[in-house]
C-alpha positions in Angstrom: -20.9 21.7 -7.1 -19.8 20.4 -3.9 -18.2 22.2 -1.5 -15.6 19.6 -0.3 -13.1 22.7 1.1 -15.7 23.4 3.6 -14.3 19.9 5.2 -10.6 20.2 5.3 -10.8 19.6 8.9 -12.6 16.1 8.9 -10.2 15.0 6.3 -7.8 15.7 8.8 -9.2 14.1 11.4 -10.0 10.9 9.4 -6.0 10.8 8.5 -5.1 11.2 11.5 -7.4 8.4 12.9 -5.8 6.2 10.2 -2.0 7.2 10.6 -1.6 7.7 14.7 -2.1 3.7 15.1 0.1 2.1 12.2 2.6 4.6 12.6 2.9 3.8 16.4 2.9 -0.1 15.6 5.7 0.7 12.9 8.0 2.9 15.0 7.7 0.5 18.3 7.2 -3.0 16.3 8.4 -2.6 12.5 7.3 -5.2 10.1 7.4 -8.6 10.3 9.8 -9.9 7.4 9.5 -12.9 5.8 12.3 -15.3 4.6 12.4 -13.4 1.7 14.4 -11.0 3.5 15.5 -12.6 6.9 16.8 -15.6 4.7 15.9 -18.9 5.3 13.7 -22.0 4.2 10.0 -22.1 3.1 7.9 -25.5 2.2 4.7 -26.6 1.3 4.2 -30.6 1.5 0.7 -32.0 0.9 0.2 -35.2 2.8 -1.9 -37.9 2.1 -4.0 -38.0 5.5 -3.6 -35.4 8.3 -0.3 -36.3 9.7 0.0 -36.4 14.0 3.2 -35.4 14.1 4.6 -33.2 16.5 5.9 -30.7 14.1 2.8 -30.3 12.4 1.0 -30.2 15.5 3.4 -26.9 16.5 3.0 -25.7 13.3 -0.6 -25.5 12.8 -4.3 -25.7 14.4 -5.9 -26.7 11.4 -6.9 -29.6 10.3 -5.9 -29.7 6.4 -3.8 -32.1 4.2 -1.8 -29.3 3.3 1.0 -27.3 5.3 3.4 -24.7 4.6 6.6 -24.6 6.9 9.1 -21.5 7.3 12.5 -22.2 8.8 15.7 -21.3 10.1 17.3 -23.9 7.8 15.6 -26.4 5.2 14.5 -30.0 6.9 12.6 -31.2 3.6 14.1 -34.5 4.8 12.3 -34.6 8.0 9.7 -33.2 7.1 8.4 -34.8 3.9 8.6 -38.2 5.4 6.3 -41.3 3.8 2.9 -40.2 2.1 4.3 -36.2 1.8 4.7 -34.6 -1.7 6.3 -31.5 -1.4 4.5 -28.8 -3.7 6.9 -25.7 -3.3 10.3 -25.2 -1.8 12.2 -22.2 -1.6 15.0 -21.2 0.1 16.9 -17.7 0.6 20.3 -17.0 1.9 20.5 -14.2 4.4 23.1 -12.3 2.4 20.6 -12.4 -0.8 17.8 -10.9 1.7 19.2 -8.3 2.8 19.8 -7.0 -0.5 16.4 -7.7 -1.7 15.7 -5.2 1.3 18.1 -2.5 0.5 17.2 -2.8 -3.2 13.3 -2.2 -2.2 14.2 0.5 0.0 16.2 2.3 -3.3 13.3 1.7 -5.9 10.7 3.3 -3.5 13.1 6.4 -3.0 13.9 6.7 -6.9 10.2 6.6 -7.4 9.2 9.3 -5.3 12.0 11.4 -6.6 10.8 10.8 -10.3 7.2 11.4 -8.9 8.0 14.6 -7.7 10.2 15.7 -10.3 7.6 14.6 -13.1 4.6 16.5 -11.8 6.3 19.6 -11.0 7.5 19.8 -14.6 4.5 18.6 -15.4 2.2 21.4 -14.1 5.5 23.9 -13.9 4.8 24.9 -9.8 6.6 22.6 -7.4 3.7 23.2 -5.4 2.0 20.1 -7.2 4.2 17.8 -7.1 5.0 18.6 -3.3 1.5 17.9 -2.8 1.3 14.4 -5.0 4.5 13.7 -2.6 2.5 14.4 0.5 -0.8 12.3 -0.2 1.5 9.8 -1.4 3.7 9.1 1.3 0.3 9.7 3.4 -0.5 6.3 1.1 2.6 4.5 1.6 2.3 5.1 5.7 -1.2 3.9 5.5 -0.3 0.4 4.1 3.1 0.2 6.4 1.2 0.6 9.3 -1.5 -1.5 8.6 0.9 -4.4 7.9 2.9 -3.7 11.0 -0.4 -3.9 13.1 -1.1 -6.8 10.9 2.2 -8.2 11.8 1.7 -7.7 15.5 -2.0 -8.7 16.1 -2.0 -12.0 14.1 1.7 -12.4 12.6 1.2 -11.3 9.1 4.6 -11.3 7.3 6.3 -8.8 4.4 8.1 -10.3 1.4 9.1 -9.7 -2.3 5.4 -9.9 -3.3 4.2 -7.3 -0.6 7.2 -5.0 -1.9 5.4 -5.2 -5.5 2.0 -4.1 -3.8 3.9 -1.3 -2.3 5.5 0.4 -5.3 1.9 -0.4 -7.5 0.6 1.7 -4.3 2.3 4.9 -5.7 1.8 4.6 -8.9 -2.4 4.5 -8.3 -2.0 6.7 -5.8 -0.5 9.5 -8.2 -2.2 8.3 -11.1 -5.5 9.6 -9.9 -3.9 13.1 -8.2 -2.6 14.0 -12.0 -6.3 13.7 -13.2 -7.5 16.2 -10.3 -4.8 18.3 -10.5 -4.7 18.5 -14.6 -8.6 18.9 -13.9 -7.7 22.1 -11.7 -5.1 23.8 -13.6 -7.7 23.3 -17.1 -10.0 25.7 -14.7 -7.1 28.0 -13.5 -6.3 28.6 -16.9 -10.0 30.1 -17.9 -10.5 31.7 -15.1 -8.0 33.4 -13.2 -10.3 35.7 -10.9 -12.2 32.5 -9.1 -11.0 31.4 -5.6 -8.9 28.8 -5.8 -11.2 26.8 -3.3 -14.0 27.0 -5.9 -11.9 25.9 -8.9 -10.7 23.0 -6.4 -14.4 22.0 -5.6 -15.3 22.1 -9.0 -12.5 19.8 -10.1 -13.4 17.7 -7.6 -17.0 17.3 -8.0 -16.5 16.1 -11.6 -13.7 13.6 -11.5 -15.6 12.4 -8.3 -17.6 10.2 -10.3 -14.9 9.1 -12.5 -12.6 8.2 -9.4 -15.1 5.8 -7.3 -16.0 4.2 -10.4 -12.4 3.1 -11.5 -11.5 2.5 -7.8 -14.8 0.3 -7.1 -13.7 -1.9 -10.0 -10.3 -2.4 -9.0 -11.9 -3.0 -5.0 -14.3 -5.8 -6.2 -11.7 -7.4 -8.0 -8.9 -7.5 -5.4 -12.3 -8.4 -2.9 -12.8 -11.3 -5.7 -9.3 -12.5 -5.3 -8.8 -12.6 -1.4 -12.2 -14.6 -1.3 -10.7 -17.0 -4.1 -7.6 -17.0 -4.4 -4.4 -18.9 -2.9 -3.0 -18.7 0.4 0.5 -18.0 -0.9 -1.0 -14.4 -2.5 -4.1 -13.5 0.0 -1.7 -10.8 1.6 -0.5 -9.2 -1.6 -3.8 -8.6 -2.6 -4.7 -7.2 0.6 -1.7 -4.9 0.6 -3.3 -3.8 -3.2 -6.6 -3.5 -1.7 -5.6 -1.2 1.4 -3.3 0.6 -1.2 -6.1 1.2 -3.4 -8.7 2.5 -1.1 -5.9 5.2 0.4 -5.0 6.0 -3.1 -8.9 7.1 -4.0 -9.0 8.9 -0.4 -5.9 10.9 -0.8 -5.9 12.6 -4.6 -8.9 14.5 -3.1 -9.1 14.5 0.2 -5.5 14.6 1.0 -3.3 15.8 -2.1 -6.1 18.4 -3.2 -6.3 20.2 0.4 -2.4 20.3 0.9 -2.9 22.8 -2.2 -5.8 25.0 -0.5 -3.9 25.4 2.0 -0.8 26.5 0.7 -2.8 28.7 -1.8 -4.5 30.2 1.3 -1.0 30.5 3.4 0.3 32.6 0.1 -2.6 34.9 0.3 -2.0 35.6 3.7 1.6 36.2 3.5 1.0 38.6 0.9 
């Protein structure tokens, strides 16, 4: 069995190394919205040769056939002049992005309620699902802020499809913190005179295995996908990818220590 409470304080300290800079960028910058909830006008035209037109040219370093354009307003017109073929146009209104903003915003809220209303029924002690709330909204933080830092260092952009990688965020997140956490209560219920930090390191060291392997699947994939995939989704499969790596890191070293430590802090007030 491995001791992982003997480590409560590294698990800290890699949080902490993880939260302090997104949170920062999120609090003084924000995110960096798309059209999706600004409102406004995005194209992609395909040209026949590289055009030299001035737009482009202010647009764009690169030297491709292919472009994609957000704006203020839509100028298909101008811009998908002689030899163009426009391959996707989409435009928002501002009054339909802001709702799509307050409507994220309400889903992620509802979720966390039912989250934490679930798995305190679930395991009757609120102290569970306090702790699934914790490492999740530890999770949720950890793929703000590295989108806002995103956003700031090379002008990385949220939208609708970034929203969808957010909310599948919790759902992994807590998905794995009910198997250690059913795993723990299963060892509370046979033996009620072990520490709890034993019964927590044994549930630990055997869904261990189980975790990384069903995590490791899901990272090669999404790796798969950002290496070969489209443009249009490389950043909703990185916001998955982040999501997912937190959500392995936080059922046991973040949702699991919450509850040693708040089994400790009850044996001490007593």
């Amino acid at each position: 069995m491995i001791r992982f409470s003997k480590y409560l304080w590294l698990y800290a300290l890699i949080s902490g190394l993880v939260l302090v800079p997104g949170v920062y960028s999120l609090a003084r910058y924000g995110l960096k919205q798309s059209i999706d909830f600004t409102g406004g006008a995005l194209l992609e035209v395909s040209y026949d040769t590289p055009p030299e037109s001035a737009i482009v040219a202010a647009a764009t370093k690169t030297n491709t056939n292919s472009y994609i354009f957000r704006m203020k307003t839509d100028e298909s017109a101008v811009l998908a002049t002689q030899g163009a073929t426009i391959l996707r146009s989409e435009t928002v209104g501002p009054v339909l992005g802001s709702e799509l903003l307050v409507k994220s915003i309400v889903a992620a809220v509802i979720a966390i309620v039912g989250i934490l209303l679930y798995v305190a029924y679930a395991f009757k002690n609120i102290k569970f699902g306090l702790s699934a709330i914790v490492a999740l909204i530890h999770d949720l933080l950890v793929v703000l802020g590295v989108f806002s830092l995103l956003g700031v260092l090379w002008g990385v952009e949220v939208d609708t499809l970034f929203v969808t990688a957010f909310l599948t965020t919790m759902s992994f997140s807590v998905h794995d913190t009910i198997v250690v956490f059913d795993r723990i209560r299963e060892y509370r219920r046979r033996d009620e005179k072990t520490p709890f930090d034993e019964l927590a390191d044994a549930a630990l060291t055997e869904t261990m295995g189980r975790s990384l392997t069903n995590s490791f699947t899901i990272v090669f994939m999404l790796l798969a996908l950002i290496l070969m995939g489209g443009e249009s989704i490389k950043w909703f499969v990185v916001a998955l990818l982040v999501g997912t790596i937190s959500g392995t890191y936080s059922s046991p070293f973040v949702a699991t220590p919450i509850l040693i430590l708040w089994d400790r802090w009850e044996k001490k007030k007593k």
